[in-house]
C-alpha positions, 0 to 999 in steps of 0.5 A: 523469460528471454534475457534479452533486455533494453534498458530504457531510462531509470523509474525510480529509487529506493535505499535497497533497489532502484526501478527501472524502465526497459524493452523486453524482447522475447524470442517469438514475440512483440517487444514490450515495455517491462518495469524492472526492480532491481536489488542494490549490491551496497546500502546506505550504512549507519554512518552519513555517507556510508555504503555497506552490503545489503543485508542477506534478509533483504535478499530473501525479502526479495526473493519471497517478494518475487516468489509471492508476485509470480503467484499472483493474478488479479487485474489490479495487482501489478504482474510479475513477469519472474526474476532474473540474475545479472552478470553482477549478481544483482537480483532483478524483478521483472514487472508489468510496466504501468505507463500511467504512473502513480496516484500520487502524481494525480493527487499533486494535479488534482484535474480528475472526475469524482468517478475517476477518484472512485474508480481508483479507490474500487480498483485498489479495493478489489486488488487488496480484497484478493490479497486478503484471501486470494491464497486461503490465507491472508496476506498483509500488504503493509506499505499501503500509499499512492507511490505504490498505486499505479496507473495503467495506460487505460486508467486502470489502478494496480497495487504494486510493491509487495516488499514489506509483504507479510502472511496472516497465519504468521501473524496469527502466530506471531500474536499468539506466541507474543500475548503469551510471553510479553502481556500484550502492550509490552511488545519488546522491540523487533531487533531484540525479539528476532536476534538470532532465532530463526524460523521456518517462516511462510512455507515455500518463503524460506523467511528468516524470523526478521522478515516474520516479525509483525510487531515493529515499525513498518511502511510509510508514516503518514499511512501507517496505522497506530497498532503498527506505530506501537509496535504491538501485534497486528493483522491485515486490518492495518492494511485498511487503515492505509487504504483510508488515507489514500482515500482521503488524499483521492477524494479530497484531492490533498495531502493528508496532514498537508498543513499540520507542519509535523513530521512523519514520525509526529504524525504517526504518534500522534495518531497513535496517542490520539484516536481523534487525530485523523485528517480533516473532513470537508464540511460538504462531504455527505454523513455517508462518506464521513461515516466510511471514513470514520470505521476505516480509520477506527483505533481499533482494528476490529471495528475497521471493515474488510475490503470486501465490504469497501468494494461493495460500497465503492462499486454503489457510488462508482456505479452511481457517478457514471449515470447522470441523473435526470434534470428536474429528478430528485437526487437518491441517496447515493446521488447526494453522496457522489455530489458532495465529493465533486470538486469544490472551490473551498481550498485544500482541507487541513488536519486539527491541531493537537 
């Protein structure tokens, strides 16, 4: 890719890179918008106000970020255009640019259609369908949210940010050689696990052992499945369990927990401890939907569906919610399903106490 780049004006920011907007210029072409994720050279450190270098495995989850996105190509999963080094030797990740924004800002104005809502949720379905097998072997996403959702100009939804990115046969391996040293449940933690061991990781990924390790806390709170919070050995499943959060926040059109007044730390163990404690489905949604979200959110992961079965139910009432039915005809099945997710004046629903 030309270097010949224009920076517009900054996206976003995180503690180890911020995403930027800029005009891409190629040689023979048309000038295109591009998101540009840029590697900060200092992090916040582990004193208040503290800057340090970035850590090297960051960099290398950059790079194998970069490497992954590059080999991916699916409609609904963010293009990657390839990385490039600044004078200041900053790493950069080209990307496509979704001018739509993220499905978080949809949720905080929830003026969308019940086949909007279902589209999204059927786009991000299908991105993560082929990320579970798009290369022989599954790839856990691991950082589910609406922040990493974006919208294309057209609507289209797209999964985005592969950073906390993890392969299943690492997984598979790292369960394996885990059940055997520690009893299952007694999972040490992740910093004493990988403290000066190395791996040879993901072949092509040059990970470190750290940037394998798939038992310690990663992603976002609110989203995070209760395996993942316990720090014991997980698969592509919690991926669903995410995915099921998004969806409530889509569909019900508020936040999950919104009025539960915990943090996301306390959300989180609260999941964990309790099986129960789940968001709070509105009364007027069909059995049908509430069934969904019950497997989806299951303790345990093997009872959660793949994305392959939520594509084939989403695709029924997304088709569903663009034919109108006939007036004076009964409504179907699937009718009674999308009708019970339409808007309502009852109020944003709330998550039970604890």
């Amino acid at each position: 890719m030309s270097d010949t780049l224009h920076f517009k004006r900054k996206l976003g920011e995180g503690a180890f890179a911020q995403v930027e907007l800029h005009e891409h210029i190629p040689d023979d072409g048309q000038p295109r918008p591009v998101a540009i994720k840029v590697l900060k050279l200092r992090a916040p450190g582990p004193v208040d106000g503290e800057l340090i270098p970035v850590p090297a495995s960051w960099k290398a989850n950059f790079k194998a970020e970069a490497i992954l996105m590059s080999s991916l190509q699916h409609k609904n999963i963010v293009r990657c255009y390839g990385m490039v080094e600044r004078a200041d030797g900053r790493q950069m990740l080209v990307q496509e640019y979704c001018g739509g924004g993220d499905l978080l800002k949809r949720i905080r104005k929830p003026k969308y259609k019940v086949e909007e809502a279902l589209g999204w949720l059927l786009d991000v379905a299908k991105g993560m369908r082929y990320l579970h097998g798009c290369m022989g072997v599954p790839i856990a996403h691991r950082d589910l949210k609406p922040e990493n959702i974006l919208l294309d100009e057209s609507g289209l939804a797209k999964v985005a940010d592969f950073g906390l990115f993890r392969v299943q046969a690492e997984l598979n391996k790292r369960r394996t050689s885990i059940a055997g040293v520690t009893g299952g449940d007694n999972v040490q933690s992740s910093k004493s696990r990988t403290s000066g061991r190395q791996t040879s990781g993901w072949q092509g990924f040059g990970l470190n052992s750290a940037a394998l390790d798939l038992t310690g806390e990663t992603g976002s709170a609110r989203y995070m499945a209760p395996e993942v919070y316990a720090h014991q050995p997980y698969d592509c499943k919690c991926d669903v369990f995410s995915f099921s959060i998004v969806a409530y926040e889509v569909l019900s059109r508020s936040r999950a927990y919104e009025t539960s007044h915990l943090t996301g730390d306390q959300i989180a163990a609260a999941v964990h401890r309790t099986p129960t404690f789940r968001p709070k489905m509105p009364k007027h949604w069909h059995p049908d939907v509430t069934a969904l979200f019950h497997s989806m959110w299951a303790a345990n992961p093997s009872e959660r569906p793949d994305f392959g079965a939520l594509v084939r139910t989403l695709s029924a009432w997304h088709e569903m919610a663009l034919t109108s039915p006939a007036e004076g005809t009964a409504s179907t099945p699937h009718e009674s399903v999308v009708e019970s997710l339409a808007p309502t004046s009852m109020g944003t629903v709330c998550c039970p106490a604890f």
